[in-house]
N, C-alpha and C positions, 0 to 999 in steps of 0.2 A: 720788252719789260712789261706790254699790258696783259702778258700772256700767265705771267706767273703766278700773281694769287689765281686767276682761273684754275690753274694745275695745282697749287696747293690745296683748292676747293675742291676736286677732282679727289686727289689722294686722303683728305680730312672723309670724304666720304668713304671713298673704300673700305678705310679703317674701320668705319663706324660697321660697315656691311661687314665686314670679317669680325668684330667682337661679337656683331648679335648672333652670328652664324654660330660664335665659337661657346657664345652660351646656350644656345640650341644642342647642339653637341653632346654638351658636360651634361645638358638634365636627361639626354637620350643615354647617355652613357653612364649615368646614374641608375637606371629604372632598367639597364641592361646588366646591370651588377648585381641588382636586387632578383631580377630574375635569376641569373646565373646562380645567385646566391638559393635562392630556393630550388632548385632544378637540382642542385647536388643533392639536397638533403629529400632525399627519395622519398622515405619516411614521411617527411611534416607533410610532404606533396599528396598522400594516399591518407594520412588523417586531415588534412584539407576536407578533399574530398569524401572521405565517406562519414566522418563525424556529422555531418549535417543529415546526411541518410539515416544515417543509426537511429537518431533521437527523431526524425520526425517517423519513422516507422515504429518507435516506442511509442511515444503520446498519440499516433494515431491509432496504433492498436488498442487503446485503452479508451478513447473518448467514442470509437468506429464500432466498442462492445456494446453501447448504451444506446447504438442506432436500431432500427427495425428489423436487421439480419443481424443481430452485435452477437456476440456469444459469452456474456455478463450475466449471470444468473445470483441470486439473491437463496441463501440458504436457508429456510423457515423449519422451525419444528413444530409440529401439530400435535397437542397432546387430547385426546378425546376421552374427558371425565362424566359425560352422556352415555354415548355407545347406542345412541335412537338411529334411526334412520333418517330421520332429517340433521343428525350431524355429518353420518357418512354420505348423504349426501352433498353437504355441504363440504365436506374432505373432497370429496370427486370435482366438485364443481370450483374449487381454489386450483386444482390441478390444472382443469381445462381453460382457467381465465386468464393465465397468463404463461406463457413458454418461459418469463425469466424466472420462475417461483421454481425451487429446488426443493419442495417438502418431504420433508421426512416423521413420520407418524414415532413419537415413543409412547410410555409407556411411565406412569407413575400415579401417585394419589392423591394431589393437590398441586395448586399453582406453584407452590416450592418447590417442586420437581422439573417445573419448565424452568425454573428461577437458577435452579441447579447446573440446568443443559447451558443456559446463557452466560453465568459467570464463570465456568469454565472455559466458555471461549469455544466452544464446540459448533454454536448459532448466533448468528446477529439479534434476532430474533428467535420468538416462540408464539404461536398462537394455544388458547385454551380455551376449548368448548367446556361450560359450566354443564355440573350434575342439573336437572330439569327443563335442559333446553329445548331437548325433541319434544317433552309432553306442552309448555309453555306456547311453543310454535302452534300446535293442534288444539289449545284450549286458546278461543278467543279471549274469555274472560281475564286470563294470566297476564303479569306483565312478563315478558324473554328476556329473561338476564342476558347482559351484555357479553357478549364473544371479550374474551379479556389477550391483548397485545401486551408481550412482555419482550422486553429489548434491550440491547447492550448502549450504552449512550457511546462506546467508541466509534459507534457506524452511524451516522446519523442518518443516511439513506433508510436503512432494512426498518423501522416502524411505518413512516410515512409508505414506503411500497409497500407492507404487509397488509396496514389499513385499507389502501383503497385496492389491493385487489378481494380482503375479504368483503367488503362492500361490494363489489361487482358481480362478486360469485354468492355471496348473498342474494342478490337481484334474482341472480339466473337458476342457484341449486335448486333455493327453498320457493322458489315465485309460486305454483301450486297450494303452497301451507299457507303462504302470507296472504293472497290474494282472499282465499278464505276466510281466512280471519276478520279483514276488510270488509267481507259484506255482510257477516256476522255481526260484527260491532253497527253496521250502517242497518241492520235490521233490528238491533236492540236500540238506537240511538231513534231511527225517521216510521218504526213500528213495523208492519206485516211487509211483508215484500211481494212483487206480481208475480207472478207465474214464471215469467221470463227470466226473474232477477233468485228468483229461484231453481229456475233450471240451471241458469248459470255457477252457481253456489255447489250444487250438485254437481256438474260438471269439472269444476276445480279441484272438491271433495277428492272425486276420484281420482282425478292427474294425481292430485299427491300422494295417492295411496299404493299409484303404480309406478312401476319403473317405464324409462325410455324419454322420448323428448314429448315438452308439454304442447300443448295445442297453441294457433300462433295468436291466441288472445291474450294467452296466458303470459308472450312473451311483451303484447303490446303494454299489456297491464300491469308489468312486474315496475316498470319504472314508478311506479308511486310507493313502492313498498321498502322497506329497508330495517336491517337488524342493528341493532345499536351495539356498538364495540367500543371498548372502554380501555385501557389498562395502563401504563408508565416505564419507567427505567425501572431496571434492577439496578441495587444497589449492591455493585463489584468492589472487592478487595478492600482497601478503606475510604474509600469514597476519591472525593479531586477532582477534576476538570482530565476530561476522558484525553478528548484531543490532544490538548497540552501535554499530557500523558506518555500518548503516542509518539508526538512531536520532539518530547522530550530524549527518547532511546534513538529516531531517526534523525534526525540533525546532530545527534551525540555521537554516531558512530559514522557518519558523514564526515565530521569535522576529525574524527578520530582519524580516519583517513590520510587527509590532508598532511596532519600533524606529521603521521609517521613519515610523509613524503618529503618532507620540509626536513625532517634530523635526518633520515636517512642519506640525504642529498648531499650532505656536509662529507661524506667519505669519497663522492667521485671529486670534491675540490680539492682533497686529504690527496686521491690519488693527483690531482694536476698539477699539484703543486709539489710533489716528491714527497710527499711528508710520509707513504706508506710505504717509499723506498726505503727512508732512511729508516723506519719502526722495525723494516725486516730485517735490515742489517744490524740490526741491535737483539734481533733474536727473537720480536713479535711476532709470532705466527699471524697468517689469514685467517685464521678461525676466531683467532685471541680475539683481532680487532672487527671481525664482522659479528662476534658475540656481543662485543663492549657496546656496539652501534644499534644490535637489538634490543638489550636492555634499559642503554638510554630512553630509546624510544618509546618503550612500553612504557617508561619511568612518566614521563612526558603525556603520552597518550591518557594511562589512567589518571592522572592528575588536572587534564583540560576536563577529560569528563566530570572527574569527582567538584570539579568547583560549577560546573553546570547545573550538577542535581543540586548540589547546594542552591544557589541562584533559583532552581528551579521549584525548592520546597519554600523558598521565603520570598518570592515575589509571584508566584503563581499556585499555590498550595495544594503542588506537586507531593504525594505522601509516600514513604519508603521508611517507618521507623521500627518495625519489629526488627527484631534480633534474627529472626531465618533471611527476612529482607536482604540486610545488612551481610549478612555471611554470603547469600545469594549472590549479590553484586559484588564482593569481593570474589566471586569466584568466576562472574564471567566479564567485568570489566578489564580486568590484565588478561583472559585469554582472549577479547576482542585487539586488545591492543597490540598482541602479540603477534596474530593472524596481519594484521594492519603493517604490523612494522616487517612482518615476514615477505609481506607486497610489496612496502617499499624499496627493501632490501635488494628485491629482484628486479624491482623497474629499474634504482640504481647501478645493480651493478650489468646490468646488459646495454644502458644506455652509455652514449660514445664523451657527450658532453653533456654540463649542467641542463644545457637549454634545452634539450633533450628529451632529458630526465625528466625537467619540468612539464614538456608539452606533451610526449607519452602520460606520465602520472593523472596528471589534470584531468585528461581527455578517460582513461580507466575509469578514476575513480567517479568522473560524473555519469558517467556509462554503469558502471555499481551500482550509483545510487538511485540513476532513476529505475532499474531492474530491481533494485531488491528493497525500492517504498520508501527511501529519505526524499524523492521528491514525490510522489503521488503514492498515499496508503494503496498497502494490496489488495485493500476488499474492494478497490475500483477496480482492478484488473482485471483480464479476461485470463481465461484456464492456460491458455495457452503461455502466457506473458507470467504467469507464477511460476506453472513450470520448471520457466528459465530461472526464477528466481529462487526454485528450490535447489537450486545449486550454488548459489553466491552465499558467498560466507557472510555477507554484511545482512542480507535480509533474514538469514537462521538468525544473526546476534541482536536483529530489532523485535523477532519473536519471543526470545528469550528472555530481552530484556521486557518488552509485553506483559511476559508471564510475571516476570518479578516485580515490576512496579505498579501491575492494576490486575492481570487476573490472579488476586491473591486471596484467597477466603479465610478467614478465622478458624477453620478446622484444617485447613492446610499445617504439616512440618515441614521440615528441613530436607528431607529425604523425599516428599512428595514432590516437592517443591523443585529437586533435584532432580527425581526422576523425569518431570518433563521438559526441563532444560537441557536433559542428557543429549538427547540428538541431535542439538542444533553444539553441543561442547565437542562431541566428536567428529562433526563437520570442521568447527572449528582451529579442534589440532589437527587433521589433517592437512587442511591447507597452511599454517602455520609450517609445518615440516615439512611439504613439498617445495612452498614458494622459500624457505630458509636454504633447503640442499640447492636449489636451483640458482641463488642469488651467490653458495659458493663455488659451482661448477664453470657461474659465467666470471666469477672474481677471478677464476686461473688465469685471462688474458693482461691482469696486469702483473701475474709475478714476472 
């Protein structure tokens, strides 16, 4: 009898050791179901893994272009209203001071014409050498009018670059002219100069009169010298807050994205739930109802954007108000939408389930976006990284939209206005009718 609670003590334990065991089990056999559970879906297992890839080899490629070997170049227009040889020298010596300077020399007959090249959207920038500058450089007596920067305020990188490399190349082009000058003013200013300070003077005289590299005093000495450069934003289209601008077309056709993914979604729950069995047996065609699902979604799509620019003209003074504007954007806001929802169209109908749908979609369209500048504008990108983006339909539709909300001039029409929009509208419907036939090719697996 003394033996018994012993052995019920005995058996009270074991139990306890077989429940902890049995809940050890259930979480092992939890965490082997979730496994299982993703191991089927092959898919999510290979956008697991390479999604993380994708994007750190975008934004590396892009922040890797602005390192010492990057391949980021900055696009400057040079317009030269002098034509001295201390300007083309000065043109030679902005070439050689910096590997990322992309210049390009045009041609016209006042700063308006560099003003011209910028609100087109042609150059981030422009630099302009003023009429008297070579002779100014060579008369001590003269003051050098300012090298004049003129600039797009939607890049706010290309002035601050422009300035300090024409500063550097100032230093370096004209050091022979300037240094002269220097001791020309120091000999009108402290009276007769020595012989030495004379020779010296002499010596510069001639550097600058020659070509080739200056003697290595001239490069000791050039750091005191410097030409003063002056100039501002051009004022594009009707003015506004440049960024915001920008920000405005690429988060709008981002989110346009989305939208179409989200209405187009509702047809593979249409199929799971029979609902496009019973449409067919009443005589709805697959076209009928994969049309009806396109044009929802355009319906949908332009109308998130259209209450955006709304929002975006009265809390940030966002401008879009002429009548070509106006027509403009009616004409590429439903063909963005269209393109969008002809994406969606095809992520839904190839995907097997909503979840699917969803985590394909998602993973696209942030892949879109950061390629084609809803998340990093493309004047940060390297050549390479545009490239890819001159093929995505969302970054032709944030150009487009570019053009019509800020590079817009007051001599602009409707038909100009069109015409450079053209390119990025037939990129447009093509993918629009590729990704629509393709979205009803993979719809044949549910008749």
């Amino acid at each position: 009898m003394a033996q018994c609670p012993s052995g019920l003590g005995r058996f009270r334990a074991h139990r306890r050791h077989h429940r902890r065991s049995d809940r050890r089990l259930r979480r092992l056999a939890l965490l082997r179901i979730a496994w299982i559970t993703l191991y089927r879906d092959r898919l999510g297992v290979l956008l697991y893994a390479l999604v993380p890839v994708i994007f750190l080899s975008i934004f590396a490629s892009v922040f890797q272009g602005f390192g010492r070997n990057g391949e980021n170049k900055v696009r400057i227009a040079m317009l030269d209203l002098d034509g001295s040889p201390a300007a083309k020298a000065l043109g030679t010596a902005v070439r050689e001071a910096s590997e990322r300077i992309d210049l390009v020399l045009i041609t016209g007959d006042d700063v308006a014409a560099a003003d011209r090249k910028v609100a087109s959207g042609d150059f981030p920038a422009a630099v302009v050498i003023p009429r008297g500058f070579g002779a100014a450089v060579g008369d001590f007596k003269a003051e050098i009018p300012p090298l004049v920067v003129r600039y797009d305020p939607a890049n706010p990188i290309a002035p601050d670059f422009a300035r300090g490399v024409l500063a550097a190349a100032s230093w370096k082009g004209l050091a022979p002219q300037m240094l002269g000058r220097e001791i020309r003013v120091l000999e009108m200013v402290a009276g007769t100069l020595t012989p030495a300070q004379r020779k010296l003077a002499e010596t510069l005289q001639k550097a600058g009169e020659t070509d080739g590299k200056p003697p290595p005093m001239v490069e000791q000495l050039a750091m005191a010298t410097q030409v003063p450069i002056d100039g501002g934003p051009v004022t594009i289209g009707q003015g506004g807050p440049s960024l915001v601008t920008y920000y405005t077309a690429a988060i709008g056709v981002m989110f346009m994205l989305f939208s179409a993914l989200s209405t187009t979604g509702w047809l593979l729950e249409d199929q799971e739930r029979g609902v496009l069995d019973r449409m067919r047996t009443s005589g709805i065609g697959s076209w009928t109802v994969l049309l009806n699902r396109f044009i929802f979604a355009i319906l949908v799509g332009s109308l998130q954007i259209a209450v955006m620019l709304a929002w975006a003209a009265a809390a940030f003074g966002v401008r879009f108000f002429s009548v070509r504007q106006f027509v403009a954007l009616l004409v590429i806001i439903p063909a963005v939408a269209a393109a969008s929802a002809g994406l969606g169209l095809l992520i839904t109908c190839i995907a097997r389930t909503r979840r699917q749908q969803t985590t394909i979609g998602t993973i696209t369209v942030l892949i879109l976006s950061a390629v084609g500048g809803s998340m990093i504008p493309r004047f940060l990108m390297p050549p390479s990284l545009k490239a890819v983006g001159e093929w995505a339909f969302n970054a032709r539709a944030i150009d487009a939209m570019q053009q019509v909300l800020w590079y817009t001039t007051p001599d602009d029409t409707l038909v100009a206005m069109l015409g450079r929009i053209g390119p990025a509208l037939i990129l447009i419907a093509v993918t629009t009718v590729v990704c629509l036939a393709g979205a009803r090719v993979a719809m044949t697996r549910w008749e």
